[in-house]
DSSP file (Angstrom, degrees, kcal/mol; ACC not computed):
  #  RESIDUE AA STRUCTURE BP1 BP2  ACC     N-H-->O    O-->H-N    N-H-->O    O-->H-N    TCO  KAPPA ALPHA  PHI   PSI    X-CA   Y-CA   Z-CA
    1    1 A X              0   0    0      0, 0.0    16,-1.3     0, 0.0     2,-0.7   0.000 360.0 360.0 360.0 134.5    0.1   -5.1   -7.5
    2    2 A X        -     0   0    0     14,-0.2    14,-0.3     1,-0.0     2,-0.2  -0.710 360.0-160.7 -90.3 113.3    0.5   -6.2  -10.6
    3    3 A X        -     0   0    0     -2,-0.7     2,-0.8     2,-0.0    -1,-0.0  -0.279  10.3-166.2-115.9-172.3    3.1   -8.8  -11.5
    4    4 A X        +     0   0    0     -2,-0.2     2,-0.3     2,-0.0    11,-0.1  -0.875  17.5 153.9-143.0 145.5    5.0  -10.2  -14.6
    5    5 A X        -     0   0    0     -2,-0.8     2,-0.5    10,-0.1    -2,-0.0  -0.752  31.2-137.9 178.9 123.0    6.9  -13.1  -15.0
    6    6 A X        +     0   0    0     -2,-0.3     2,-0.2   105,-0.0     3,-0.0  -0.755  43.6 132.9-105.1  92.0    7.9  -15.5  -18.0
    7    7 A X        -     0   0    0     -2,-0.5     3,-0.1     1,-0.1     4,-0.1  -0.830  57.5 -59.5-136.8-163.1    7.7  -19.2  -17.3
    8    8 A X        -     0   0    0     -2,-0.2     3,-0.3     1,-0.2    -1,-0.1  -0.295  54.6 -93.1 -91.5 170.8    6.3  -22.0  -19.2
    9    9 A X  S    S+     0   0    0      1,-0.2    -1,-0.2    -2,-0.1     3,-0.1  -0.237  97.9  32.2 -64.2 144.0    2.9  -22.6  -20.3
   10   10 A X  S    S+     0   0    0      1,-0.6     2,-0.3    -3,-0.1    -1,-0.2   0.581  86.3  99.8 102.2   0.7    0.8  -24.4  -18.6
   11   11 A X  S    S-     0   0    0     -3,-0.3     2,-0.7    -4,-0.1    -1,-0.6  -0.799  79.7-102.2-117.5 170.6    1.6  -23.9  -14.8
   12   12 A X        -     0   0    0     25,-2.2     2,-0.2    24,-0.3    27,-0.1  -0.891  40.9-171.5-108.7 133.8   -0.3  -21.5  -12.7
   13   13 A X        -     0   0    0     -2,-0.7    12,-3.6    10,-0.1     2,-0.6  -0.768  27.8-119.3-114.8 148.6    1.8  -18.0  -12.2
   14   14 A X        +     0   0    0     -2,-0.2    10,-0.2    10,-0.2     3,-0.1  -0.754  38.2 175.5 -74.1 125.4    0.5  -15.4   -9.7
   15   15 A X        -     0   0    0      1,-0.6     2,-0.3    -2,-0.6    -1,-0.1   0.582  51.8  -6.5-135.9  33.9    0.0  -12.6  -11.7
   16   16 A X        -     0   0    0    -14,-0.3     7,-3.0     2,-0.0    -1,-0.6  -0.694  57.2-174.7-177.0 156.1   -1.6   -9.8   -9.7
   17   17 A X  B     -A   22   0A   0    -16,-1.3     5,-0.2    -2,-0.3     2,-0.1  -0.857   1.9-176.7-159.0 141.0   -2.7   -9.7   -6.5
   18   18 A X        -     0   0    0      3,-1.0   105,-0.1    -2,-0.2    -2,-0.0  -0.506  55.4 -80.0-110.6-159.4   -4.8   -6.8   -4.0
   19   19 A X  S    S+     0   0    0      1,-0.2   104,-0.2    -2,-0.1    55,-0.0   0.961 129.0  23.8 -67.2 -33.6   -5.9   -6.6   -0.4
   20   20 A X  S    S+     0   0    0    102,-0.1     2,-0.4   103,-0.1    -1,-0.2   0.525 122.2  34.8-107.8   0.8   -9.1   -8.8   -1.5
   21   21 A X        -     0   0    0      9,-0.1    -3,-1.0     2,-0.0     2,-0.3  -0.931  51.4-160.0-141.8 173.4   -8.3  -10.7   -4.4
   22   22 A X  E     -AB  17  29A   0      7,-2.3     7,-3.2    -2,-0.4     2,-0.5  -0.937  21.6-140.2-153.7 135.8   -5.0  -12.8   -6.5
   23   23 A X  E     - B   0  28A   0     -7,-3.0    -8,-0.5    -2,-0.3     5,-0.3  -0.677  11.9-166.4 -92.8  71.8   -5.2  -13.6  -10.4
   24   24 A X  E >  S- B   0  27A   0      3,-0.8     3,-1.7    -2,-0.5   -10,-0.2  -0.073  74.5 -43.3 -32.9 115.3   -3.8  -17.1  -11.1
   25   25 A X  T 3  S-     0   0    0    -12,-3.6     2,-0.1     1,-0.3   -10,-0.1  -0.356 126.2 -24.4  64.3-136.2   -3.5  -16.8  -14.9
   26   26 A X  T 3  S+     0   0    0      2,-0.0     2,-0.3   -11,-0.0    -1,-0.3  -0.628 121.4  93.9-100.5  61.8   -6.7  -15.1  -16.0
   27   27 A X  E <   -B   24   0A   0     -3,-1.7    -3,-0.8    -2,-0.1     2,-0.5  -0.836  55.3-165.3-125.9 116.2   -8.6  -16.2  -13.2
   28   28 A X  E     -B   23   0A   0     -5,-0.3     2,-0.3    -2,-0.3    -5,-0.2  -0.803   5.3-175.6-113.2 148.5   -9.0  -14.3  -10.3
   29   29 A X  E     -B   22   0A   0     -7,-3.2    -7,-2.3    -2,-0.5     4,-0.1  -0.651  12.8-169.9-124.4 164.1  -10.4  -15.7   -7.0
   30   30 A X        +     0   0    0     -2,-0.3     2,-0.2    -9,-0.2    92,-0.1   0.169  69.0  79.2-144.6  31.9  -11.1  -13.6   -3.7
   31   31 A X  S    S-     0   0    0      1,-0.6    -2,-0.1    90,-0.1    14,-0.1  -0.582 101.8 -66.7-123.1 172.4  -11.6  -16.5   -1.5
   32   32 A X        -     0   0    0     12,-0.3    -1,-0.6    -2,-0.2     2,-0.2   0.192  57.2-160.7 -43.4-161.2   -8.8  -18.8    0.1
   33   33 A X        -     0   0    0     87,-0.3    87,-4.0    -3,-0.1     2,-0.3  -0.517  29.0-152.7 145.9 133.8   -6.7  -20.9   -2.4
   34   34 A X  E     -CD  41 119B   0      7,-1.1     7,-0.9    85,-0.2     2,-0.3  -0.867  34.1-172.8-116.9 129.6   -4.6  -23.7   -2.3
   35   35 A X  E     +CD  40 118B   0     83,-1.0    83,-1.5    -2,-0.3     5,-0.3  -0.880  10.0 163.5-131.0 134.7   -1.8  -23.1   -5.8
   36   36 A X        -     0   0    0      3,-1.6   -24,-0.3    -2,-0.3    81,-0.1  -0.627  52.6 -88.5 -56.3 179.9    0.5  -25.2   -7.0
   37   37 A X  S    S-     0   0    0     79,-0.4   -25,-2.2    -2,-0.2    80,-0.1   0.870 118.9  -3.7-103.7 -62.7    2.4  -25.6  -10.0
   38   38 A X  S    S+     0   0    0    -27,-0.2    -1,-0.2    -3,-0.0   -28,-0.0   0.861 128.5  68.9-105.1 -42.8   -0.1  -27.8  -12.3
   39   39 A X        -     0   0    0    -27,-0.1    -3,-1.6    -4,-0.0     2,-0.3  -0.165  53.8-176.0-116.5 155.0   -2.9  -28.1   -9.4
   40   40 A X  E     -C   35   0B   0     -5,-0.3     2,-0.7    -2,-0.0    -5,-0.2  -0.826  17.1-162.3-155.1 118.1   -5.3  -25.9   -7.6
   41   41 A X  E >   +C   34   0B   0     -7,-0.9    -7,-1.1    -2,-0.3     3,-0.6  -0.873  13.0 175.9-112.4  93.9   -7.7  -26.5   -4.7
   42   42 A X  T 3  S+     0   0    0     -2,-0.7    -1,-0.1     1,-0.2   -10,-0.1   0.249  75.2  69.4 -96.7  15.8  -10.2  -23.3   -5.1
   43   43 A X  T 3   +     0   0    0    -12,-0.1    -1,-0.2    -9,-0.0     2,-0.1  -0.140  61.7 144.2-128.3  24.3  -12.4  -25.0   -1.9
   44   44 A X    <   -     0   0    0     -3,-0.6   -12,-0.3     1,-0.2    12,-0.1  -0.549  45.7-145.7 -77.1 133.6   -9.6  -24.4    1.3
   45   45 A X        +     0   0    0     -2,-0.1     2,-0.5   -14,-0.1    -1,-0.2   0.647  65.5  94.1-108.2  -3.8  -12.0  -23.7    3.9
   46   46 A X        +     0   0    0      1,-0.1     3,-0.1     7,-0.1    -2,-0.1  -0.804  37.8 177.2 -69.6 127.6  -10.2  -21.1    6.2
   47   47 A X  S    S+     0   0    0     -2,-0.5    75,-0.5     1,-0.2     2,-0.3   0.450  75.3  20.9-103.7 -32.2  -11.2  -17.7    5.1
   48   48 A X  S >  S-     0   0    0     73,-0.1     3,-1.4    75,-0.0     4,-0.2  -0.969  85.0-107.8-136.8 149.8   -8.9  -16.2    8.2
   49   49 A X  G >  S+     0   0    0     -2,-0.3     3,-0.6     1,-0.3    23,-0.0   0.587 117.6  65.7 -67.1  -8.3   -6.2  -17.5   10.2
   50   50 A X  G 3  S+     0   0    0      1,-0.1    -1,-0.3    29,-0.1    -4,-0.0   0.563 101.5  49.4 -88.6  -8.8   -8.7  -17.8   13.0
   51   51 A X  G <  S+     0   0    0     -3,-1.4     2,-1.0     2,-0.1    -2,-0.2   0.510  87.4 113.3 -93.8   3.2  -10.3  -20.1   11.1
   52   52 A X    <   +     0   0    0     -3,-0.6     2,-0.2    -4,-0.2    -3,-0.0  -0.719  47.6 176.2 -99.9 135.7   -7.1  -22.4   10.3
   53   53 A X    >   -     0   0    0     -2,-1.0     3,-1.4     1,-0.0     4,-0.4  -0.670  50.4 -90.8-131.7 177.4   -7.3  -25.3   11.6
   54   54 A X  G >> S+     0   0    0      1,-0.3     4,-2.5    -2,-0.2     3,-1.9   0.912 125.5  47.1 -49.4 -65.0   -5.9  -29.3   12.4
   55   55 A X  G 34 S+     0   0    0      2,-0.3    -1,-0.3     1,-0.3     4,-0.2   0.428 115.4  41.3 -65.2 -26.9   -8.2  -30.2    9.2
   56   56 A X  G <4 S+     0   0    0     -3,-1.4    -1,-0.3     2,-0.1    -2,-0.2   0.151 115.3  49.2-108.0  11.1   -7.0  -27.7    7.1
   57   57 A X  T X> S+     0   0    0     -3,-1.9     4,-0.7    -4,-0.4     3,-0.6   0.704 111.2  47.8-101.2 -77.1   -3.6  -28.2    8.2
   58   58 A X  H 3X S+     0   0    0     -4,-2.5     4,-1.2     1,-0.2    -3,-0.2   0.514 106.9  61.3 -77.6 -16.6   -3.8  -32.1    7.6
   59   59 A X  H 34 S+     0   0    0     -5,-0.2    -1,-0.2     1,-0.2    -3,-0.1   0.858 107.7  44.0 -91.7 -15.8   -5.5  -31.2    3.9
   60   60 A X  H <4 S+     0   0    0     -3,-0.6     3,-0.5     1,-0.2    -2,-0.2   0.834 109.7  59.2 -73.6 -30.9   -2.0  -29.2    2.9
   61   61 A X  H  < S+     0   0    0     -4,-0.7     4,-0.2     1,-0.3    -1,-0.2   0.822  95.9  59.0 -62.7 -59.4    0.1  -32.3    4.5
   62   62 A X  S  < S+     0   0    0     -4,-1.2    -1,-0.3     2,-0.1     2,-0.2   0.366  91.3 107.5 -54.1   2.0   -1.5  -34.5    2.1
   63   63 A X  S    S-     0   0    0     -3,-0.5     2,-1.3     1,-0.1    54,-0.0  -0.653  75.2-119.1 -95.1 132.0    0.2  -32.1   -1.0
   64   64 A X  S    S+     0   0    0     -2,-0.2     2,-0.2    52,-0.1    52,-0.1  -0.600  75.5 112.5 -22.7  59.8    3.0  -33.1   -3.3
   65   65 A X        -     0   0    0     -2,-1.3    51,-0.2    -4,-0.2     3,-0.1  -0.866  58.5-153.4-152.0 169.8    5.1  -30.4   -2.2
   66   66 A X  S    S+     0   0    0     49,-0.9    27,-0.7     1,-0.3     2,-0.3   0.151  89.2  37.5-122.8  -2.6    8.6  -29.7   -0.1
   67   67 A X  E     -fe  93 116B   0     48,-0.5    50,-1.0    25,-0.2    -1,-0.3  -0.908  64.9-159.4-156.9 151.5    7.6  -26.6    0.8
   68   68 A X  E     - e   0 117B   0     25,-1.8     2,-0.3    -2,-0.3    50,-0.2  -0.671   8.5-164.1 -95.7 154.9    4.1  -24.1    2.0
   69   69 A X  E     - e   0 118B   0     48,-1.1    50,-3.5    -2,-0.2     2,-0.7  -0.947   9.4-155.8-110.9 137.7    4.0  -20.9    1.8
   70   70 A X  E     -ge  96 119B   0     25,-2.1    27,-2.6    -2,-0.3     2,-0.3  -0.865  12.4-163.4-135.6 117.3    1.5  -19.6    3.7
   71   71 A X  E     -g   97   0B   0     48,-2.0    27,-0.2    -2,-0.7     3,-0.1  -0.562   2.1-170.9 -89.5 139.6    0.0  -16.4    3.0
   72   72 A X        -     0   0    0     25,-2.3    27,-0.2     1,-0.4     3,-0.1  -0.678  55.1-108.0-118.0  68.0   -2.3  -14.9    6.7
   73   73 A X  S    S-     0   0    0     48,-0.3    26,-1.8    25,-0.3    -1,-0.4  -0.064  77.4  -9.4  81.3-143.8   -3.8  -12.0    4.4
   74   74 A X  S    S+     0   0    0     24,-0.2     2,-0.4     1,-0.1    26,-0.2   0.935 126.6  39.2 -72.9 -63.0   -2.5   -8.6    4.9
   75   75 A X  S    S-     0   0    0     -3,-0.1    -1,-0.1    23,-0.1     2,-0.1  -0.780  91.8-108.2 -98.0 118.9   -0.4   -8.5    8.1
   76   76 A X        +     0   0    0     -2,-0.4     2,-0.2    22,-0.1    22,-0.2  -0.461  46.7 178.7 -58.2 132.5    1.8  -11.4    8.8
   77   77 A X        -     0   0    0     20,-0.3     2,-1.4    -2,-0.1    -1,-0.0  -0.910  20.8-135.0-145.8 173.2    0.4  -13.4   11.6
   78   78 A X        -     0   0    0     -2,-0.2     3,-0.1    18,-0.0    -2,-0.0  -0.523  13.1-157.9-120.6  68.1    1.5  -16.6   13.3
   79   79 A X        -     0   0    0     -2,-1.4     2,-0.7     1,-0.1     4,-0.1   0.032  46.2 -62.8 -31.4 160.0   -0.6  -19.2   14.2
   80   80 A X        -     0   0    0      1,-0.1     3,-0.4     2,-0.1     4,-0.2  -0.566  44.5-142.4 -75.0 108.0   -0.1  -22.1   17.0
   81   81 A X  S  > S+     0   0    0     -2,-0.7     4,-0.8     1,-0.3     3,-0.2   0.518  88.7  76.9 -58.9  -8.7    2.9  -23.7   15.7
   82   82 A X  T  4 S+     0   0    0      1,-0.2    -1,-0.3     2,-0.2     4,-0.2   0.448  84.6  66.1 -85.3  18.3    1.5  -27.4   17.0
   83   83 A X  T  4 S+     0   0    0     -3,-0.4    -1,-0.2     1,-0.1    -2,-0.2   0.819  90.0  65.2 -99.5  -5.3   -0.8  -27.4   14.0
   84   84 A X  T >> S+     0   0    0     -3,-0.2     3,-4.3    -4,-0.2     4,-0.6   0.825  73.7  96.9 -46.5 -61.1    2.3  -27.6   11.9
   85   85 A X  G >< S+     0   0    0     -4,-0.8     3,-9.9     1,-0.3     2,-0.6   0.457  74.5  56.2   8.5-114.8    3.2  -31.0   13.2
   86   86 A X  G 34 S+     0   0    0      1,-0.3    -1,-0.3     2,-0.2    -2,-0.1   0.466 113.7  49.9 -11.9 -24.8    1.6  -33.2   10.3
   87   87 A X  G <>>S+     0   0    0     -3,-4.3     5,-2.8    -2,-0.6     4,-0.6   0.699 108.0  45.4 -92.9 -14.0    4.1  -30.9    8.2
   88   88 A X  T <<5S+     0   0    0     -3,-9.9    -2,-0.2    -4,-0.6    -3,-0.2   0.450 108.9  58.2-105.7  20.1    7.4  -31.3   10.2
   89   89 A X  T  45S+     0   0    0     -4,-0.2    -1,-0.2    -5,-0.2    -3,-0.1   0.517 112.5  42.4 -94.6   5.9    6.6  -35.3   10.4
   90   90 A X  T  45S-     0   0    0     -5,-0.3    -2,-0.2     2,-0.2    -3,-0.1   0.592 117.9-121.7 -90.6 -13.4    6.6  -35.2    6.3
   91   91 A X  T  <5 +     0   0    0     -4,-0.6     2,-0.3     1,-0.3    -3,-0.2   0.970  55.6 162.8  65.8  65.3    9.5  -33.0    6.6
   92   92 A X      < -     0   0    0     -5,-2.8    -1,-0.3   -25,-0.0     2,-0.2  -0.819  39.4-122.0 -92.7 159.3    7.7  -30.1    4.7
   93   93 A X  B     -f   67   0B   0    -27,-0.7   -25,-1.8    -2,-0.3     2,-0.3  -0.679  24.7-154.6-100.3 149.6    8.9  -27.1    5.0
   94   94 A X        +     0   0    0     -2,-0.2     2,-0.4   -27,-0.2   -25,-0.1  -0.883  16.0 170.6 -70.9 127.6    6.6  -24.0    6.4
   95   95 A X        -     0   0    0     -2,-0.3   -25,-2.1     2,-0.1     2,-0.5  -0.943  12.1-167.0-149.1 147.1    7.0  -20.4    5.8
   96   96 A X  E     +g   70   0B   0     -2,-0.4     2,-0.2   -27,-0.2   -25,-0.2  -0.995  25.5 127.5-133.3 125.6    4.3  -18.2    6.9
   97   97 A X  E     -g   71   0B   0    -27,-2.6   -25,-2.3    -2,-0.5     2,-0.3  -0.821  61.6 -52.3-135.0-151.5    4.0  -14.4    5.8
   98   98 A X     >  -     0   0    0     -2,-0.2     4,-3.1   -27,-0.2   -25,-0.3  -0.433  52.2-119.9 -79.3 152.7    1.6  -11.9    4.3
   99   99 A X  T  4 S+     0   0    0    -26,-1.8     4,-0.4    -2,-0.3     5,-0.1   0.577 115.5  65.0 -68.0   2.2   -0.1  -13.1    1.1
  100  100 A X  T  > S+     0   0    0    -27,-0.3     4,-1.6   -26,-0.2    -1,-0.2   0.831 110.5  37.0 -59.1 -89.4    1.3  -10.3   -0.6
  101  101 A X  H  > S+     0   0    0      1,-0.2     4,-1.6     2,-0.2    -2,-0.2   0.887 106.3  64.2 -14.6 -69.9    4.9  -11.9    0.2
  102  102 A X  H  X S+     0   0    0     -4,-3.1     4,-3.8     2,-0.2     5,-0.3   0.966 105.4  42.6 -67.4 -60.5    3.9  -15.2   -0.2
  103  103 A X  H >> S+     0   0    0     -4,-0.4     3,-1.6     2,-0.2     4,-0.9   0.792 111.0  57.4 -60.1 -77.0    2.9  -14.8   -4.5
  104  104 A X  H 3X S+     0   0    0     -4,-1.6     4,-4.6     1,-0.3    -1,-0.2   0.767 114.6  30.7 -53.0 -37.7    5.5  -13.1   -4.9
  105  105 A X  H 3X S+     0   0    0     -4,-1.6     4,-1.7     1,-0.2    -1,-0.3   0.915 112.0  64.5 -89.2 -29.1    7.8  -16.0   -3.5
  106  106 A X  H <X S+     0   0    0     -4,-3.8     4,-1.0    -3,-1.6    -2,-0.2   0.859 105.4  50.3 -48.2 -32.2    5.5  -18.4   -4.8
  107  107 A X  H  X S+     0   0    0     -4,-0.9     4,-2.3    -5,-0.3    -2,-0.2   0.903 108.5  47.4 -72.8 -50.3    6.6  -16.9   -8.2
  108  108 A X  H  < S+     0   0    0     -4,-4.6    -1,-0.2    -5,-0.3    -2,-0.1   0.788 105.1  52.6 -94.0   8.3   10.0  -17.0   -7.8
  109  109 A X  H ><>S+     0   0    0     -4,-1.7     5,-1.6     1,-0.1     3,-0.7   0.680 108.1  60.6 -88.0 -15.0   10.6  -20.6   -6.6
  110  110 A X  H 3<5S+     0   0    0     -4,-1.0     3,-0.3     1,-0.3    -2,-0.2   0.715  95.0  54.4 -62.5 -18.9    8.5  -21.7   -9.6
  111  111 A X  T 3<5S+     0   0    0     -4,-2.3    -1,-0.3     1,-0.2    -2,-0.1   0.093 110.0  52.1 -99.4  18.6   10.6  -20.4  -12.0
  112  112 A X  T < 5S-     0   0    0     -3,-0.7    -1,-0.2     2,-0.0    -2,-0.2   0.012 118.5-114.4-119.8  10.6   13.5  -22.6  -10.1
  113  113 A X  T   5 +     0   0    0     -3,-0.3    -3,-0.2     1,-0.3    -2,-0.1   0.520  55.6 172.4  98.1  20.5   11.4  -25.2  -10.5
  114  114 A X      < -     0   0    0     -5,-1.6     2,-1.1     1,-0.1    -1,-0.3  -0.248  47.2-112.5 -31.7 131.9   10.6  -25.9   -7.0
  115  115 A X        +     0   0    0     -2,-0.1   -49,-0.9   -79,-0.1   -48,-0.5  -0.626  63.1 168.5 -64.8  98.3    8.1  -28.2   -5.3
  116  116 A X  E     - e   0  67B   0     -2,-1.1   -79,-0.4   -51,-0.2     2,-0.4  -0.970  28.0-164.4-137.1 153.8    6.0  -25.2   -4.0
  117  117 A X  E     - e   0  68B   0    -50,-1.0   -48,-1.1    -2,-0.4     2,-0.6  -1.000   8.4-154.7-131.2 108.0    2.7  -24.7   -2.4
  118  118 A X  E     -De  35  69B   0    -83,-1.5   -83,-1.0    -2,-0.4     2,-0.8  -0.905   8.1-171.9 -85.7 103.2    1.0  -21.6   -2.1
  119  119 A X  E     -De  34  70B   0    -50,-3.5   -48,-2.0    -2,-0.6     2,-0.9  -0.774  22.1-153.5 -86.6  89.5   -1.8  -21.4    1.1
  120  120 A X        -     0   0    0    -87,-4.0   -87,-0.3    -2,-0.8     2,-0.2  -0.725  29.5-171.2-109.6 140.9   -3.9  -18.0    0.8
  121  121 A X        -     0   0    0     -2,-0.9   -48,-0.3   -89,-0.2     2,-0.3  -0.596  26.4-157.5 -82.0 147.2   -5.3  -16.4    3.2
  122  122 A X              0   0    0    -75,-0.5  -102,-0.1    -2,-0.2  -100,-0.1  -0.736 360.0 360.0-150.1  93.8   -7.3  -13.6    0.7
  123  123 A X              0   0    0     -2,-0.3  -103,-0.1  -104,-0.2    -1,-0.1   0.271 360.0 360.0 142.7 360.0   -8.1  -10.6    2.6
């Protein structure tokens, strides 16, 4: 799906995403991806939500951010909520859907100008 959406230069906007890939700007990646507002981590090493783990978990913790979004890929799926810890003793907020979901709400808490974090799962 393709999407469109007017904020200022110089941040990274979702602007399309399918089942295997999301276009940050004009880049599009088909791997995990870590997005934020100026910043991008294109090296998040879970590829599936059976691969997310304490360590990948503890590198989102570490983020500038007041809230994740966390995209699992097609089908919303839930991981084991103790690896969340390291985020509820920073008092980050969590939200876990599909990655579908998740740009789309990454979009529109940037354009309110929200501390936001995008985690995708991409595929």
């Amino acid at each position: 799906m393709k999407l469109h959406y007017s904020v200022q230069d110089g941040l990274n906007i979702i602007k399309a995403y399918t089942h295997d890939s999301v276009t940050i700007n004009d880049d599009t990646f088909t791997q995990s991806i870590i997005v934020q507002a100026t910043a991008m981590n294109t090296n998040w090493a879970p590829q599936t939500i059976e691969q997310l783990d304490a360590a990948s978990i503890e590198a989102l913790a570490e983020l500038d951010t007041e809230i994740i979004l966390l995209g699992t890929g097609q089908q919303q799926r839930f991981p084991d909520r103790r690896l969340f810890i390291p985020l509820y003793e920073r008092k980050i907020g969590i939200e876990i859907m599909d990655t579908p979901a998740a740009c789309r709400t990454y979009n529109i808490l940037l354009e309110e100008e929200r501390a936001v974090t995008a985690a995708l799962l991409i595929g």
